[in-house]
N, C-alpha and C positions, 0 to 999 in steps of 0.2 A: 390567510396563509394556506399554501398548500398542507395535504393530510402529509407525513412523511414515507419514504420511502420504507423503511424498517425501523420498528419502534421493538425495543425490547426491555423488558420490564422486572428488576429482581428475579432473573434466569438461574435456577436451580438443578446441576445434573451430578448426579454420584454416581460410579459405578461399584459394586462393593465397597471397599472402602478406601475408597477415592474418590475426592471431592473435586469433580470435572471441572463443574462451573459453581461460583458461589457468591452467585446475588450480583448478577450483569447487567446495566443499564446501561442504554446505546441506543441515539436516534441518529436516525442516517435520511438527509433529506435530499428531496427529488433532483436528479441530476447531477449530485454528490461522486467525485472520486473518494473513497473512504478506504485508508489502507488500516487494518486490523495487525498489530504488530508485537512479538514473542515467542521468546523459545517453544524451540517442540515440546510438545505434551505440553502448554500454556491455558489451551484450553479452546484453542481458533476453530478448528476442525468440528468439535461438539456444537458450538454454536452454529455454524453452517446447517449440521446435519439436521439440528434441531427445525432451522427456519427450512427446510426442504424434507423435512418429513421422516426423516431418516432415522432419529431420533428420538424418542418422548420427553419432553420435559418432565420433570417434576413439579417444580413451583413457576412461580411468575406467569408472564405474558409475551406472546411473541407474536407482532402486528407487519403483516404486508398491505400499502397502501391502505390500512384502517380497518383491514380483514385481517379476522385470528386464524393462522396458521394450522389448528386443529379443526376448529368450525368451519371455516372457509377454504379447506383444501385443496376446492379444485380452483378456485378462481388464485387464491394464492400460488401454487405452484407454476401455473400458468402464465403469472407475471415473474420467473425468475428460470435464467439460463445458469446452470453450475458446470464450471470446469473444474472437476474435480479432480484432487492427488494420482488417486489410482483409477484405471481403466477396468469397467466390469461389464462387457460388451462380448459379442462373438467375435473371436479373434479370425476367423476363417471366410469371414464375407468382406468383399470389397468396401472399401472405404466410404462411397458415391451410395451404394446401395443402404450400409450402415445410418447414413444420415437421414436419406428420404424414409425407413422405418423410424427414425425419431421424430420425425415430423410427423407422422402419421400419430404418434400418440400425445400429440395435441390438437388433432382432429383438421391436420391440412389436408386437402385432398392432392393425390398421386400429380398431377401436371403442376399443380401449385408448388409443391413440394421439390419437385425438379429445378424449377426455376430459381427457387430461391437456393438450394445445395448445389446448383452449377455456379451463380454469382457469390457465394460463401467460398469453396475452393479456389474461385479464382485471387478472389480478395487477401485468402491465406497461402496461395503459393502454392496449393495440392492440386492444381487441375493434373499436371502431367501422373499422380497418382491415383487417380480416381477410381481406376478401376484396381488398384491395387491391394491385397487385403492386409487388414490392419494387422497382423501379426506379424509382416516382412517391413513395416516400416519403420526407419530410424527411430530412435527417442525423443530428436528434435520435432520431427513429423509429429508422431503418437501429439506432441503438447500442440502444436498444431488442430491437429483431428481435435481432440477436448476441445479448443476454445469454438472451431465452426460446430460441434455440436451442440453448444450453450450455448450458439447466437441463431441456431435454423430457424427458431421458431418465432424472432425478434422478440424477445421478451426485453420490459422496461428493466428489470433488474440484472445484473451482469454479477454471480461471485464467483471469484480466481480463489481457490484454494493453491497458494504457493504454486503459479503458472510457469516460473520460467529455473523452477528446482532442477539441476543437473542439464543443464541446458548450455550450451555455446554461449562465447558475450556474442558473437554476429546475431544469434536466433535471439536472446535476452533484447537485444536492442532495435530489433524487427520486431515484435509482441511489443516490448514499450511504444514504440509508434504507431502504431495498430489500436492498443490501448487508449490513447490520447485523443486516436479520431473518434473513436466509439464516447469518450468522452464530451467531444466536440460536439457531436451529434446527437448528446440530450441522456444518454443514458447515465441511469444509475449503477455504477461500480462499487462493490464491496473487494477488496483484495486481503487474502492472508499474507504473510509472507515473513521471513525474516533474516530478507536482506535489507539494510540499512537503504541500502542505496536508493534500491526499487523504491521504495516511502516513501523517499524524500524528494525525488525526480517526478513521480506522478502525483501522492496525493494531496487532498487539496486540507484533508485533517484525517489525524491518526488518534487513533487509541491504543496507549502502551497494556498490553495481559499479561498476566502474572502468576499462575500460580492459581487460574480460575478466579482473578478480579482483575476489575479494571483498574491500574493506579494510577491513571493520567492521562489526559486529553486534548487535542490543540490542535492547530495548522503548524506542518512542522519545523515553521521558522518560529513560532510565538513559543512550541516545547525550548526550544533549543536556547533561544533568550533567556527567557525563565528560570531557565534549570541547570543549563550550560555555562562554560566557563572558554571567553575569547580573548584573544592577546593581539599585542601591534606588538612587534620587537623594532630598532632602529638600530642600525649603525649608521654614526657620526662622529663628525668632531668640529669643534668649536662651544660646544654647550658648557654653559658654567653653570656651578651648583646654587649662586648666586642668582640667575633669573627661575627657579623653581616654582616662584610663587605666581608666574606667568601660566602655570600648568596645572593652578588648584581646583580645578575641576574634574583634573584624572588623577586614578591610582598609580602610581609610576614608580620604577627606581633606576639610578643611573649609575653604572660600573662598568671602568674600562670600555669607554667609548661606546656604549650599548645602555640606550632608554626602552625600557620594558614595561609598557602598558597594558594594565585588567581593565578590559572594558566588555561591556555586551555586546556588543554591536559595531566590530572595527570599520565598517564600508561607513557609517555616519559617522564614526568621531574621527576618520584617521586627515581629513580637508582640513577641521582645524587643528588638529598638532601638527603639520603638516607646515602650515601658515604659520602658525609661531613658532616653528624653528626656523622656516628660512627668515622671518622677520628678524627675527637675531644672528644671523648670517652665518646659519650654522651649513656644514655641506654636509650632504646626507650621501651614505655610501651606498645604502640599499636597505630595505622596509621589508620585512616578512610577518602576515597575519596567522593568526592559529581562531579558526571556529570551531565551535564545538559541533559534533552529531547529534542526531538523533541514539548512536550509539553509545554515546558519552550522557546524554538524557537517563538512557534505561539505567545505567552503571550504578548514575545515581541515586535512581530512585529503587534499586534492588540490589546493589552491589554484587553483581553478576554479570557475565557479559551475555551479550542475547542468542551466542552462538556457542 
């Protein structure tokens, strides 16, 4: 088996007295989209800072590629591009020139470094700003600039601290495809976030935080089975209460022309109720499904909403 991409081990962080993080464990393996998912102040941000140095842990272990994140610093950080929340850069130098100084401090040489931050802006849409400094550009841009600075240096690891916060759905949906090739193309992604949506459209397994613990983990159709709660509704008519027992295999109840089925998973069970109403010659007026979220997951498992 490959070594994983981020191994984290009983993760301990307090700041006075708040308990940041309390006893995090979370393997993320190579080539992994992994979305990290809960309310602000959950606890997302501390564990980034932590695997990037930013941070000290207290207790536990924190493993890049099989290298300890305090022992191994430079090879560690090395393997990991972060696009982080907020912007802590000089605001008054051009964009083009910002980057090729971040490349430099992973030791690219000046022609190399060009090469790759002229093929980075183009890829993100900033050529026409290149020479522009990063204090006069949009918001949309700035999240832009963040991610070509987390990719200059090709690092295997990719972490989105909450990328597309306060952002256009046009720019949210240009970064999710963007996301996906970078995906396609072998990298590891860790993403915070707590939009529903984002989770559930890119990653490929999510961990629900809480409050500085982990309480649940899964690909976010096996959470949402699991945890979640789906419905078929039908409108018909010709159904008698008389063939029921042709339907003992679903939860079901039937009033005023409306059968209403709990099931987990309506895309596999809705062919056969489906089939046995029209075998009974019932006409169907129209079928609406109800899935559960991801945000209906957390509800339950914290009774809160994650916003």
């Amino acid at each position: 088996m490959k070594t994983p991409a981020i191994e984290i081990h009983g993760l301990k962080k307090s700041f006075e007295d708040v308990q940041a993080l309390d006893g995090i464990d979370l393997t993320i393996n190579q080539g992994q989209f992994f979305g990290l998912l809960g309310p602000n102040g959950a606890g997302k941000t501390t564990i980034i800072n932590i695997l990037t140095g930013l941070v000290i842990r207290q207790e536990g272990s924190t493993k890049i590629f099989g290298q300890d994140t305090v022992k191994d610093y430079r090879f560690t950080r090395a393997k990991i591009g972060i696009a982080a929340q907020e912007l802590s850069i000089d605001w008054f130098f051009p964009i083009e020139k910002l980057l090729t100084f971040h490349a430099g401090y992973y030791g690219i040489s000046k022609n190399l470094a060009q090469e790759k931050v002229t093929d980075i802006l183009d890829r993100l849409g900033l050529t026409e700003k290149r020479n522009t400094r990063l204090r006069q550009l949009s918001g949309g841009m700035k999240r832009r600039y963040q991610l070509a600075k987390a990719l200059v240096h090709d690092p295997d690891i990719i972490i989105l601290d909450e990328p597309t916060a306060g952002v256009d759905v046009q720019l949210r949906h240009e970064l999710w495809d963007y996301l996906r090739q970078l995906h396609e193309e072998g990298k590891t992604i860790l993403l915070t976030t707590h939009y529903i949506e984002e989770a559930e459209l890119l990653c490929e397994r999510v961990a629900i935080i809480n409050k500085g613990k982990i309480i649940k983990e899964g690909s976010p159709k096996d959470l949402t089975l699991q945890l979640g709660q789906a419905g078929i509704t039908i409108y018909l008519s010709g159904w008698q209460d008389s063939n029921n027992h042709l339907l003992d295999d679903f939860t079901f109840t039937h009033e005023n022309g409306r059968l209403h089925f709990s099931v987990t998973d309506p895309e596999q069970d809705m062919p056969t109720i489906i089939s046995i109403l029209a075998q009974e010659g019932c006409h169907i007026q129209s079928v609406k499904t109800d899935k559960s979220s991801l945000e209906d997951v957390f509800l339950n498992l914290t009774g809160e909403g994650i916003n």
